[in-house]
The first five atom37 places (N, CA, C, CB, O) and aatype in JSON, in Angstrom:
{
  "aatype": [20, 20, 20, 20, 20, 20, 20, 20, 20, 20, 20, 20, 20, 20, 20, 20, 20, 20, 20, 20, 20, 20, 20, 20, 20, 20, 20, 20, 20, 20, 20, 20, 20, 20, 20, 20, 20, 20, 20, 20, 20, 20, 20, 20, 20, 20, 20, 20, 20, 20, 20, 20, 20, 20, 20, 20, 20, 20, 20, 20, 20, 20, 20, 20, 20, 20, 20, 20, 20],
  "atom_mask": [
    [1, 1, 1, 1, 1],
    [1, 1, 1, 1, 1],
    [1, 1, 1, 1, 1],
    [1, 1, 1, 1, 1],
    [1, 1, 1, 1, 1],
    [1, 1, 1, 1, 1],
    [1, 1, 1, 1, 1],
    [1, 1, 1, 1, 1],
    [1, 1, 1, 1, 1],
    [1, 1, 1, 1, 1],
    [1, 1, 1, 1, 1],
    [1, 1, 1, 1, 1],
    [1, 1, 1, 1, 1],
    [1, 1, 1, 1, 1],
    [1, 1, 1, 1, 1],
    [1, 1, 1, 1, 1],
    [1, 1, 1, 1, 1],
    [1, 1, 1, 1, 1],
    [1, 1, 1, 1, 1],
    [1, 1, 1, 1, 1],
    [1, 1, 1, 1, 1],
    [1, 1, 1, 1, 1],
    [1, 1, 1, 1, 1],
    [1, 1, 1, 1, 1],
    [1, 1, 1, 1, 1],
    [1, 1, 1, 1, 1],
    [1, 1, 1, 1, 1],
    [1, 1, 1, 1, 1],
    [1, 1, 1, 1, 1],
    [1, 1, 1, 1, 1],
    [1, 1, 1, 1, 1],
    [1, 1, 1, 1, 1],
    [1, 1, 1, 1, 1],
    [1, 1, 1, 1, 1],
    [1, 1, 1, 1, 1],
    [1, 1, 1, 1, 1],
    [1, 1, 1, 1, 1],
    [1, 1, 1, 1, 1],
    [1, 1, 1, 1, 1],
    [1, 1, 1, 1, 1],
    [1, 1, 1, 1, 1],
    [1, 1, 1, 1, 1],
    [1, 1, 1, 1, 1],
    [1, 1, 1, 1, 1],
    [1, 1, 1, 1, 1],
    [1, 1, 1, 1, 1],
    [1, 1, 1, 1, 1],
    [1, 1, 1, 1, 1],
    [1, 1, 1, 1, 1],
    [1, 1, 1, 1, 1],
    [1, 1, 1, 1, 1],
    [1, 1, 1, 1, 1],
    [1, 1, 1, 1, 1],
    [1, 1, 1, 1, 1],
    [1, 1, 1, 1, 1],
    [1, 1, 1, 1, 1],
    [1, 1, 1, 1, 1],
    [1, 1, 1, 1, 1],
    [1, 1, 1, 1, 1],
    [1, 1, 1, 1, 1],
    [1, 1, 1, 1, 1],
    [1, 1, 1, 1, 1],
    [1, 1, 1, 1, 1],
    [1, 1, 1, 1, 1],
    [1, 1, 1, 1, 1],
    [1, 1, 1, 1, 1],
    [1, 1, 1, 1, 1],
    [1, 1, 1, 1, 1],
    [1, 1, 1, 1, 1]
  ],
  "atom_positions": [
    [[-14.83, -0.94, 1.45], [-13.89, -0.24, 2.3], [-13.01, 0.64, 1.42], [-13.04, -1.23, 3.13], [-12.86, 0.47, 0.21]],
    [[-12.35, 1.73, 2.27], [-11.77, 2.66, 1.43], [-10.0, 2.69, 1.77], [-12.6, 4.15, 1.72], [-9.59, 3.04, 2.88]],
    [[-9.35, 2.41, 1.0], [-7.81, 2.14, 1.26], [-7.28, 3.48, 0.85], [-7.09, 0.82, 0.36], [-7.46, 3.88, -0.3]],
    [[-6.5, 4.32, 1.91], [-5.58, 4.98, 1.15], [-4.52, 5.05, 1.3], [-5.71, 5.86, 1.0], [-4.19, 5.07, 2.49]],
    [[-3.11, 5.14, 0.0], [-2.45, 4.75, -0.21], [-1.3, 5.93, -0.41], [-2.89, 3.94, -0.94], [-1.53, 7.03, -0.93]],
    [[-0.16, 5.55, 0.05], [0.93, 7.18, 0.1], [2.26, 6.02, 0.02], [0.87, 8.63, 2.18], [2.63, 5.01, 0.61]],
    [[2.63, 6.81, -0.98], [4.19, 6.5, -1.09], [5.41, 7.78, -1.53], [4.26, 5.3, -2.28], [5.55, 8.4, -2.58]],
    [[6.16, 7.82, -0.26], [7.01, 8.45, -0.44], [7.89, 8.96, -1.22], [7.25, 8.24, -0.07], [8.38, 10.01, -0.81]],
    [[8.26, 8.55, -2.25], [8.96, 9.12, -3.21], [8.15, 9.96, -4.43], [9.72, 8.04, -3.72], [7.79, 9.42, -5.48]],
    [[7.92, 11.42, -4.09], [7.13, 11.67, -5.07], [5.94, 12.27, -4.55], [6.92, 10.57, -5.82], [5.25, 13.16, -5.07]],
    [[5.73, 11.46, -3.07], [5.0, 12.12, -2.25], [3.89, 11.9, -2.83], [5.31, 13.39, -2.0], [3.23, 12.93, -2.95]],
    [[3.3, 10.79, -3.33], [2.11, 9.81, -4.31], [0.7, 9.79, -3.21], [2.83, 7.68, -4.68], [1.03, 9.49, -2.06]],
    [[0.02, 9.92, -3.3], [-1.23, 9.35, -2.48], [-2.38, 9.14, -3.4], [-1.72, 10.35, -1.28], [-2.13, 9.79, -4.42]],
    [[-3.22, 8.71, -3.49], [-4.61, 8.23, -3.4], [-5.38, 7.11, -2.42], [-4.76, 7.8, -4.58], [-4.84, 6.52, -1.49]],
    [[-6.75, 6.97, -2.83], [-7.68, 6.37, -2.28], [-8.43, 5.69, -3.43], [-8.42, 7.25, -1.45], [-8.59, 6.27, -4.51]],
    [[-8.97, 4.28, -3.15], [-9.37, 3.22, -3.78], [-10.23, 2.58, -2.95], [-8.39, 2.46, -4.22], [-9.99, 2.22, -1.8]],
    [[-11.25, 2.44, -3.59], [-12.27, 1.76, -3.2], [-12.51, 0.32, -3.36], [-13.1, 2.3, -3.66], [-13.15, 0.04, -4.37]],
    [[-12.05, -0.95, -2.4], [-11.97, -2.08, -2.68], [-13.57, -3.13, -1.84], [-10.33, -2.38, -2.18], [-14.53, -2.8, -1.14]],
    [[-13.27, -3.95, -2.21], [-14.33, -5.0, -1.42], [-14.23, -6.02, -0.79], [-15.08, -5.48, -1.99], [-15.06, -6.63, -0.12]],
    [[-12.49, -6.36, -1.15], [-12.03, -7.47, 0.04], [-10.77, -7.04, -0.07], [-12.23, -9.24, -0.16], [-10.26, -6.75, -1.15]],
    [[-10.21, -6.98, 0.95], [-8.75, -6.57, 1.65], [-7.67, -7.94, 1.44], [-9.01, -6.23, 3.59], [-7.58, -8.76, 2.35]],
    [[-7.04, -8.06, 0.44], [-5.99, -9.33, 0.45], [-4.72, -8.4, 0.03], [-6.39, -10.82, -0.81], [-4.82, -7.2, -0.25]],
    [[-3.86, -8.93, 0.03], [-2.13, -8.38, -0.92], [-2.41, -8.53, -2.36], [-0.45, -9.59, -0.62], [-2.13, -7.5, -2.99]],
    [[-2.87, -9.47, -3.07], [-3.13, -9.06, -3.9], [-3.73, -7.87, -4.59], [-3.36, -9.65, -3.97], [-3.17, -7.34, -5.55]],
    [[-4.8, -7.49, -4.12], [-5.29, -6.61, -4.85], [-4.95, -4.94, -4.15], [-6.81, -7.07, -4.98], [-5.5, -3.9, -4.51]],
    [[-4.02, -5.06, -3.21], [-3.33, -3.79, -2.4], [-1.94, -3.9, -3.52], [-2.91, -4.12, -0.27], [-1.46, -2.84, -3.91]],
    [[-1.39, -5.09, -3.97], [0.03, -4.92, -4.54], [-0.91, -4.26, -6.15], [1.28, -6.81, -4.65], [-0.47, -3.28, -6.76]],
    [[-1.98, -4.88, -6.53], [-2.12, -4.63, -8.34], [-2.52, -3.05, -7.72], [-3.73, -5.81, -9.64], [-2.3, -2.7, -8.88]],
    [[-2.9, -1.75, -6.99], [-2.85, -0.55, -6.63], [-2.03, 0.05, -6.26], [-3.39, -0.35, -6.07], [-2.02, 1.25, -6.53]],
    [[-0.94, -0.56, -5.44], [0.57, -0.04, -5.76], [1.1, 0.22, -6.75], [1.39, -0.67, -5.47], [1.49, 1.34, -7.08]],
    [[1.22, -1.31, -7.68], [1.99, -1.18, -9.12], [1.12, -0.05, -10.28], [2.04, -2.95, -9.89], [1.7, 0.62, -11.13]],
    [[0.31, -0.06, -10.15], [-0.41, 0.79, -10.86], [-0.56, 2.11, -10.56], [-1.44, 0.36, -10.94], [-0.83, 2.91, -11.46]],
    [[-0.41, 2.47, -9.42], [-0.88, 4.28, -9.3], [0.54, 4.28, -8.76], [-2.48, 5.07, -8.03], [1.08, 5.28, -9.22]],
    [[1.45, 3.55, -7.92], [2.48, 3.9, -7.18], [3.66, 4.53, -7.68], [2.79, 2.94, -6.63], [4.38, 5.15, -6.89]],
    [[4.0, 4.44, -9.08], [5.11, 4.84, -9.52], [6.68, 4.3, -8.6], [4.81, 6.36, -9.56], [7.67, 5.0, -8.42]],
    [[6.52, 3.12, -8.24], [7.52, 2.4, -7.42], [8.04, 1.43, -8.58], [6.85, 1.59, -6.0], [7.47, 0.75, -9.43]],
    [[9.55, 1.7, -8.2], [10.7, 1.26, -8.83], [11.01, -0.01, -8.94], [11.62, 1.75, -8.35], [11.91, -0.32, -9.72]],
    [[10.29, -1.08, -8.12], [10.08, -2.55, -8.38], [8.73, -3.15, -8.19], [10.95, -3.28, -7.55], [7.76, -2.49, -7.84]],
    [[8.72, -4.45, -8.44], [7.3, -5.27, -8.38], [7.65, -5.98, -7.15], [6.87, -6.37, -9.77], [6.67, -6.2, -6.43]],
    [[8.94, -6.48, -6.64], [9.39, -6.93, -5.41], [8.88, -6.1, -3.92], [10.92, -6.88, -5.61], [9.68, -5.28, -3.47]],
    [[7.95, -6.24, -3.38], [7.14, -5.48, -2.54], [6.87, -6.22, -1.58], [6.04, -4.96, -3.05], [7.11, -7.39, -1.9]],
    [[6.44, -6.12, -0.41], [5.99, -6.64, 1.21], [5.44, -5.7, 1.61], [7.04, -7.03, 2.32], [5.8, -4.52, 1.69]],
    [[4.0, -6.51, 2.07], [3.38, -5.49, 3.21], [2.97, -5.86, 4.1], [2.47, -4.76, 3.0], [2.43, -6.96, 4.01]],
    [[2.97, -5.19, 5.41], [2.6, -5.43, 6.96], [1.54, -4.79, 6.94], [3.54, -4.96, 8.14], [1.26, -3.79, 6.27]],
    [[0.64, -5.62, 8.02], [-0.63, -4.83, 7.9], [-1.18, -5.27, 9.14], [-1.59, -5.09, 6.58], [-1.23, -6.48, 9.36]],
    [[-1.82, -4.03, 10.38], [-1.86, -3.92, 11.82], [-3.4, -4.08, 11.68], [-1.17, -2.48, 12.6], [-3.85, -2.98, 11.36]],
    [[-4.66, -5.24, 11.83], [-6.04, -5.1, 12.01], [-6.42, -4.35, 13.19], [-6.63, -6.34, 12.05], [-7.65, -4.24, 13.22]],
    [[-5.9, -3.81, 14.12], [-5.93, -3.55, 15.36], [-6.04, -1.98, 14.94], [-4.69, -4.17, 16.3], [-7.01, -1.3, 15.27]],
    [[-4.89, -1.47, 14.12], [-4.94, 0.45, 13.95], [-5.32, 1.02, 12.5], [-3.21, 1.24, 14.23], [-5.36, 2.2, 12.14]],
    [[-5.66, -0.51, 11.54], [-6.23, -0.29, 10.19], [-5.26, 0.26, 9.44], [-7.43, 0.54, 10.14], [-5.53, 0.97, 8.47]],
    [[-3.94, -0.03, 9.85], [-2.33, 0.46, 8.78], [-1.64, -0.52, 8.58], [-1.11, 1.51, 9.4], [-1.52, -1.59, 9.18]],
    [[-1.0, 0.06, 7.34], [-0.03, -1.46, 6.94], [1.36, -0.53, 6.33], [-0.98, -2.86, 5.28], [1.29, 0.69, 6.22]],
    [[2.27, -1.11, 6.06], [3.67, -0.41, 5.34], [3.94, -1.49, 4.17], [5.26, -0.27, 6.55], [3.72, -2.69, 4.02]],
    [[4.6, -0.3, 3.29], [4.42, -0.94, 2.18], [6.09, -1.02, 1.75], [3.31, -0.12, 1.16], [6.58, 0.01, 1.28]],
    [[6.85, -2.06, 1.89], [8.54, -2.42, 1.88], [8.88, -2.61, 0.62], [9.05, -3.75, 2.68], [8.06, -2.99, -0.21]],
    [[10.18, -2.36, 0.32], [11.05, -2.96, -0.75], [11.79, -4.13, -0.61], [11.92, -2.14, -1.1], [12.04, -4.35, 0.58]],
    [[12.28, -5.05, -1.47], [13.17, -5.93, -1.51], [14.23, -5.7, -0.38], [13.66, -5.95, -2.8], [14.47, -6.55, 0.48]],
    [[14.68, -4.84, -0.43], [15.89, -4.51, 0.41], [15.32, -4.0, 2.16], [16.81, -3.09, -0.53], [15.94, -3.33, 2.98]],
    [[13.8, -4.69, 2.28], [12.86, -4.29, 3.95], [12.87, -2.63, 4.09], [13.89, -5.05, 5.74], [12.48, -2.1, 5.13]],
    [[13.34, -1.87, 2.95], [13.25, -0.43, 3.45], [11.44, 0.06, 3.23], [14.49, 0.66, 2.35], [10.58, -0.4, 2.48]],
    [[11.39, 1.09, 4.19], [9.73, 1.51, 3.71], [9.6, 2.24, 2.86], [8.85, 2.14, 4.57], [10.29, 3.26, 2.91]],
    [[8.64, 2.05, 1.67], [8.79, 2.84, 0.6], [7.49, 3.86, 0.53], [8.98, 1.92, -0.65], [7.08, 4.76, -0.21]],
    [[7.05, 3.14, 1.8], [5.07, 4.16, 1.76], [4.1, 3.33, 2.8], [3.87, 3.97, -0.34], [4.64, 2.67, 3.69]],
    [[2.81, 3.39, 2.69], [2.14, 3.0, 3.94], [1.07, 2.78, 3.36], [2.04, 3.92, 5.12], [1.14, 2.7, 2.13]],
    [[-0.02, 2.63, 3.86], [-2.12, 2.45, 3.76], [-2.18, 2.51, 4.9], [-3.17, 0.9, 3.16], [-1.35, 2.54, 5.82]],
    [[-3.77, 2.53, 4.76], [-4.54, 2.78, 6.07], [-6.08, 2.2, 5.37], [-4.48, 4.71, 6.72], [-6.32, 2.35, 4.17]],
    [[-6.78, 1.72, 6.06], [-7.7, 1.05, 5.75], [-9.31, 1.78, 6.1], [-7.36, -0.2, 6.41], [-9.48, 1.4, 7.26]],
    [[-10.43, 2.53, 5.78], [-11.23, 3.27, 6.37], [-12.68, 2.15, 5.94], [-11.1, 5.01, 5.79], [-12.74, 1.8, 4.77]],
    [[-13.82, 1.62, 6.95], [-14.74, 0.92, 6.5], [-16.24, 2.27, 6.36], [-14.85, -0.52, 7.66], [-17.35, 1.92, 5.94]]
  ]
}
């Protein structure tokens, strides 16, 4: 499946090609391409519209995914 990934500050996006969908391996593609200001992160994620938001410590949204099979 193909995840792509946008975070607002900076106006960041890419796409990553994964093989199982967990938080883990959506947070180690954040910290790594995201250029986000903490490791303290939360994400929601809708199976129903294939989107998730990607939060800060403080619940603000800092960016989003979307999930494509």
């Amino acid at each position: 499946m193909t995840v792509n990934f946008n975070i607002l500050k900076g106006n960041i996006s890419w796409n990553a090609l994964i093989h199982q969908l967990n938080s883990d391996i959506l947070l180690r593609h954040i910290l790594m391409c995201g250029n986000v200001d903490t490791v303290d992160l939360q994400l929601s994620y809708c199976e129903d519209t294939g989107k998730g938001k990607i939060l800060n410590n403080d619940n603000q949204l800092i960016g989003n995914f979307s999930t494509y099979f």
